[in-house]
C-alpha positions in Angstrom: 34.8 -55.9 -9.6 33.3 -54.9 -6.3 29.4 -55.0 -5.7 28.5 -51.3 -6.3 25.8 -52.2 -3.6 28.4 -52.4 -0.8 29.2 -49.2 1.6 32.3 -47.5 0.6 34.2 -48.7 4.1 33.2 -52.6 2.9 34.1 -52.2 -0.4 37.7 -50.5 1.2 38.0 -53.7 3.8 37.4 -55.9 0.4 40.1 -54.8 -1.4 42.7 -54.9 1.2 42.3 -58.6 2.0 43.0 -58.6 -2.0 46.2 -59.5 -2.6 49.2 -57.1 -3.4 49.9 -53.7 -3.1 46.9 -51.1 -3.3 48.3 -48.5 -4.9 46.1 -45.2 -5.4 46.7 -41.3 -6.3 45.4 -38.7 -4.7 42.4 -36.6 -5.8 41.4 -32.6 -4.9 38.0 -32.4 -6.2 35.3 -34.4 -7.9 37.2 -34.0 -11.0 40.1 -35.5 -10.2 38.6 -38.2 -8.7 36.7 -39.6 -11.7 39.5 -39.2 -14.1 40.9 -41.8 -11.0 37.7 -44.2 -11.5 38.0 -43.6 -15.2 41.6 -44.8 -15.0 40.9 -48.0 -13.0 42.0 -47.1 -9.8 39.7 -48.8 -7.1 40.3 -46.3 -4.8 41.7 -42.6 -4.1 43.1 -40.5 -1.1 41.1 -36.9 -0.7 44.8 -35.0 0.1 44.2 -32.1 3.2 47.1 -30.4 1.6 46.0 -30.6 -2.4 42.1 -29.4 -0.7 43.8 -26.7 0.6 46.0 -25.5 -2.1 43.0 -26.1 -4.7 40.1 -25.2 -2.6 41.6 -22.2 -0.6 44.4 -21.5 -2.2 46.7 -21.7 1.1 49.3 -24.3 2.8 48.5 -27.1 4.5 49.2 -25.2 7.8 45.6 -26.1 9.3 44.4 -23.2 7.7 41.2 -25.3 6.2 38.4 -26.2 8.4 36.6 -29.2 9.5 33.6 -28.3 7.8 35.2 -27.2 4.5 37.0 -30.3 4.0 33.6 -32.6 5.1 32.4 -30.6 2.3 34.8 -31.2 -0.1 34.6 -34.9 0.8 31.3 -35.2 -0.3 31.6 -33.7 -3.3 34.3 -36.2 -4.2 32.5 -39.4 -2.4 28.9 -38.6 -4.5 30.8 -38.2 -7.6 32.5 -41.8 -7.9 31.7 -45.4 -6.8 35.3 -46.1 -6.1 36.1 -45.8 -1.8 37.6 -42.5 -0.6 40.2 -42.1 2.1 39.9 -39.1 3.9 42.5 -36.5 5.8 41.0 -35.9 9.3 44.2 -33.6 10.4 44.2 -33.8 14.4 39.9 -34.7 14.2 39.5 -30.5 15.1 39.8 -31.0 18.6 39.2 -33.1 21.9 37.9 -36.8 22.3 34.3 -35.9 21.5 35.6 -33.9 18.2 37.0 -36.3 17.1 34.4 -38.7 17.6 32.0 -35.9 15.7 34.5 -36.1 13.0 34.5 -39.6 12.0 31.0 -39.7 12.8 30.7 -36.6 10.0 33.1 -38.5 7.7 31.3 -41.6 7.3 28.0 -40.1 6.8 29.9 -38.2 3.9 30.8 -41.1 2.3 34.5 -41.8 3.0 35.4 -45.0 4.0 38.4 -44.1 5.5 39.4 -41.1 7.5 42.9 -40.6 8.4 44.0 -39.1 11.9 47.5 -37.7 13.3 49.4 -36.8 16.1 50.2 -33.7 15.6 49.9 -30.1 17.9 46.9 -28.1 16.0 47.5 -26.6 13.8 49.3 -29.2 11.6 50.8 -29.0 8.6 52.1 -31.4 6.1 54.1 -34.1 7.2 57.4 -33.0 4.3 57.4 -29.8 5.3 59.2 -28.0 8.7 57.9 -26.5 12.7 55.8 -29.8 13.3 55.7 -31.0 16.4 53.2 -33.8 18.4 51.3 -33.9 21.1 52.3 -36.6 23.7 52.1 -40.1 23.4 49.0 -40.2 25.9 46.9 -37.7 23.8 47.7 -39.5 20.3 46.7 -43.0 21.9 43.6 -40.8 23.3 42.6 -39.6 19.6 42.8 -42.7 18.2 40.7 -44.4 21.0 38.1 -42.0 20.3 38.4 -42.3 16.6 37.9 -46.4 17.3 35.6 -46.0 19.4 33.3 -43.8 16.9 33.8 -46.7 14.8 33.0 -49.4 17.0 29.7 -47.4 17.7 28.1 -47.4 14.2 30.4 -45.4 11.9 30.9 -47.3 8.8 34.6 -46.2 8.3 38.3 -47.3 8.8 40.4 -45.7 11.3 44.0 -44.6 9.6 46.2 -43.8 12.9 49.5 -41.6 11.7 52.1 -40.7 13.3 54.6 -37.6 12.7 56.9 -38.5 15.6 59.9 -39.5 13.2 60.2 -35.7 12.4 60.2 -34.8 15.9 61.5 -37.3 17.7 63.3 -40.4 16.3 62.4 -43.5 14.2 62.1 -45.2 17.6 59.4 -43.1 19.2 57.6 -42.8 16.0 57.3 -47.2 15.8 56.4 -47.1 19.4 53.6 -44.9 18.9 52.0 -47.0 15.5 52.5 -50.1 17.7 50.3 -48.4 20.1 48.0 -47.4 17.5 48.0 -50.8 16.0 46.8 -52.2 20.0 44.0 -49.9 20.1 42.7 -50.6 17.0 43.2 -48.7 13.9 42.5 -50.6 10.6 45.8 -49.0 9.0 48.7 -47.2 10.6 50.9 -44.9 8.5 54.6 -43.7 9.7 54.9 -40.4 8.0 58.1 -39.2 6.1 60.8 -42.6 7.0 64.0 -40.8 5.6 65.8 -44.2 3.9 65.0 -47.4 2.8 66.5 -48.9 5.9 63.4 -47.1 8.1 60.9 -48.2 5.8 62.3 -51.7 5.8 62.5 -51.4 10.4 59.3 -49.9 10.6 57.4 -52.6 8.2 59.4 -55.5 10.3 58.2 -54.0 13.8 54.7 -53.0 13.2 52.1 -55.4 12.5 48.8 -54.8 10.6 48.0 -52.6 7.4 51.0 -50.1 6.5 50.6 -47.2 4.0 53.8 -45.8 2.4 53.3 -41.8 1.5 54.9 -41.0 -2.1 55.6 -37.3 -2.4 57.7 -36.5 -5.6 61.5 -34.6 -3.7 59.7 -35.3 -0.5 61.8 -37.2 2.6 60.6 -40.6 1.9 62.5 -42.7 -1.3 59.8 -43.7 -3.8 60.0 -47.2 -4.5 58.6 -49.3 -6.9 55.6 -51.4 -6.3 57.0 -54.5 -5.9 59.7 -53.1 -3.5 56.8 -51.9 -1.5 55.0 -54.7 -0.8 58.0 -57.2 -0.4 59.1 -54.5 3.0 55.3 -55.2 4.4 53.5 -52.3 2.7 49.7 -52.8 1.7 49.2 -49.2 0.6 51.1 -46.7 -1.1 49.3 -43.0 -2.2 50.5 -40.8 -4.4 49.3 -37.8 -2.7 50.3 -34.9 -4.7 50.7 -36.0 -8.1 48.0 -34.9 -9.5 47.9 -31.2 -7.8 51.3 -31.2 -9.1 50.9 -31.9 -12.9 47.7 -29.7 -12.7 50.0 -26.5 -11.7 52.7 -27.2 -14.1 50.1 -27.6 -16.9 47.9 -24.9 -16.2 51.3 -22.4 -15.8 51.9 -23.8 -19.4 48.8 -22.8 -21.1 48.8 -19.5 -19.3 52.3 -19.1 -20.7 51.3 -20.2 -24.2 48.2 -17.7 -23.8 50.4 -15.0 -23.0 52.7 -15.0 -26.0 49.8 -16.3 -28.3 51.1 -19.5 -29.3 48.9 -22.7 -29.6 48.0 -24.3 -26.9 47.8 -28.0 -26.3 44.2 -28.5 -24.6 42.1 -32.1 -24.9 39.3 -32.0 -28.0 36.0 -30.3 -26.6 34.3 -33.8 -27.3 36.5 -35.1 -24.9 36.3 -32.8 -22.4 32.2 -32.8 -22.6 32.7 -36.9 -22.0 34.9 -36.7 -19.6 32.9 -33.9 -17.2 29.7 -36.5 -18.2 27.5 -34.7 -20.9 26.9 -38.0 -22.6 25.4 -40.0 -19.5 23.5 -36.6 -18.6 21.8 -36.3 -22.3 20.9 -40.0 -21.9 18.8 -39.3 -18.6 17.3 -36.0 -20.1 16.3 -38.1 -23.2 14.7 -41.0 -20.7 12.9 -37.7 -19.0 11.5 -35.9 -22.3 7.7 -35.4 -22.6 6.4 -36.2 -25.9 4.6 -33.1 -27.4 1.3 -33.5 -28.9 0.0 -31.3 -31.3 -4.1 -30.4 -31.4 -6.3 -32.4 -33.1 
C-alpha cells in the first residue's frame, strides 16, 4: 500500500521499482477510473483516443484540444488516489508548448504524461496516414519535456515513438534509444507487428518499456508473464474499457427498443459505486442539530 501522502509522480516511480509487470487499463472519465481503484489497479492510463471518442464524440485525429484533455485529466486525477498517466499527443506545439504542457499536466495531477513523435495532428498509433516529424524534432520534444521536468514538474516523461509505422523497426529503436539518452523515465515503441519485434526492441532498448494492448490492433497481446520475461515493465490496456462500454450500452439500447428486460446493476449498487454512501457520511458529520424554543 502506497502512502496516500506521496505526489502522484512518487507514488508512480514507487511502484515501478516494484517488482513485476505493472499492468493497468485505461480509463475515460472519473468513472472509469474509480471502478479502476475499486478493482485494485494501482494505476491507470487517461487514453487521448477513449477522451476523444467519450468526451467529443470524434477520432483520435487531434481533433481534441490541449485544454480539453488537461481538463479531463483532472477530473480523473481528483477523483482517485491511484497515479494517472496522461496522453500529451505531440505537447500542442513547439519547445516552449511542450514545456507548458507538462508544466499544465503535473499541476493537474498526472504523474505521467506521455509524448510522441508524430506530425500534428496525430492520430492513434493502430490506425492509418501517420507520419513523424524528424528524428531532430522528436529528440527536441522530448528534451523539452525533460527539461520541464528537471525544472520543478513533479511528473514522468513517457517518450513514444510511431516510427515503426512509417519507417521500419530500425528507425523506430533508434529513436527510443535516443529518447532513453535524453532522459525519459519510460519509452514506449508503438504498434511492434510480431513477437519477434517486441522481443528486438526490449533486447536493444534499455530503461522502462510499455507494451500497448489494443484488442485486433497490430501488436500480439501476450500474457503477463510473456511480457515481462521480453523486458516489459508496463503493459496498458488502453481501450478496453471504451470498448465494453459501447458494446453494452448498444445492448441496452437494443433491449429498450424491442422492450425486453434489460440487464442493468441494482440501484444500490450503482448509488455505492458513484459514492452516495461516503457523501451521506460527510453530510451527517456536517448536520446542525435543531433546537426547538423553550
Amino acid at each position: 500500500m502506497l502512502n496516500k501522502n506521496l505526489s502522484a509522480a512518487e507514488k508512480l516511480r514507487r511502484l515501478l521499482k516494484q517488482p513485476g509487470l505493472l499492468v493497468m487499463p485505461g480509463c475515460h472519465d472519473a468513472i472509469s477510473a474509480k471502478l479502476c481503484e475499486s478493482m485494485g489497479f494501482p494505476s491507470a492510463f487517461m487514453s487521448g483516443f477513449a477522451v476523444s471518442a467519450s468526451r467529443l464524440g470524434v477520432p483520435d485525429t487531434g481533433l481534441i484540444s490541449y485544454a480539453e484533455l488537461l481538463n479531463q485529466g483532472q477530473n480523473i486525477c481528483q477523483a482517485v488516489s491511484i497515479p494517472i498517466w496522461g496522453d500529451g499527443d505531440t505537447g500542442f506545439g513547439n519547445a516552449l508548448n511542450i514545456k507548458r504542457t507538462v508544466q499544465g499536466y503535473a499541476q493537474a495531477g498526472f504523474a505521467c504524461i506521455m509524448l510522441e513523435d508524430q506530425i500534428a495532428p496525430k492520430r492513434c498509433g493502430h490506425t492509418r496516414g501517420k507520419s513523424v516529424v524528424e528524428i531532430d524534432e522528436a529528440a527536441m520534444r522530448i528534451q523539452a519535456a525533460v527539461d520541464a521536468r528537471n525544472e520543478g514538474a513533479d511528473i514522468l516523461i513517457m517518450a513514444r515513438t510511431d516510427a515503426r509505422a512509417t519507417h521500419n523497426l530500425e528507425e523506430a529503436i533508434k529513436r527510443a534509444q535516443l529518447f532513453h539518452q535524453i532522459g525519459a523515465d519510460i519509452n514506449f515503441l508503438e504498434a511492434p507487428e510480431s513477437k519477434a519485434e517486441m522481443q528486438q526492441y526490449c533486447e536493444q532498448v534499455e530503461g522502462y518499456k510499455f507494451a500497448n494492448l489494443i484488442e485486433n490492433g497490430k501488436t500480439p497481446i501476450l500474457p503477463h508473464q510473456e511480457l515481462e520475461d521480453m523486458g516489459f515493465k508496463i503493459a496498458v490496456y488502453p481501450l478496453t474499457l471504451l470498448n465494453v462500454s459501447i458494446r453494452a450500452m448498444q445492448q441496452a439500447l437494443s433491449s429498450m427498443q424491442n422492450g425486453e428486460k434489460i440487464d442493468t446493476l441494482d440501484f444500490k449498487e450503482l448509488t455505492q459505486i458513484v459514492g452516495f454512501e461516503d457523501y451521506y457520511q460527510q453530510e451527517q458529520r456536517y448536520e446542525i442539530e435543531k433546537h426547538t424554543p423553550d
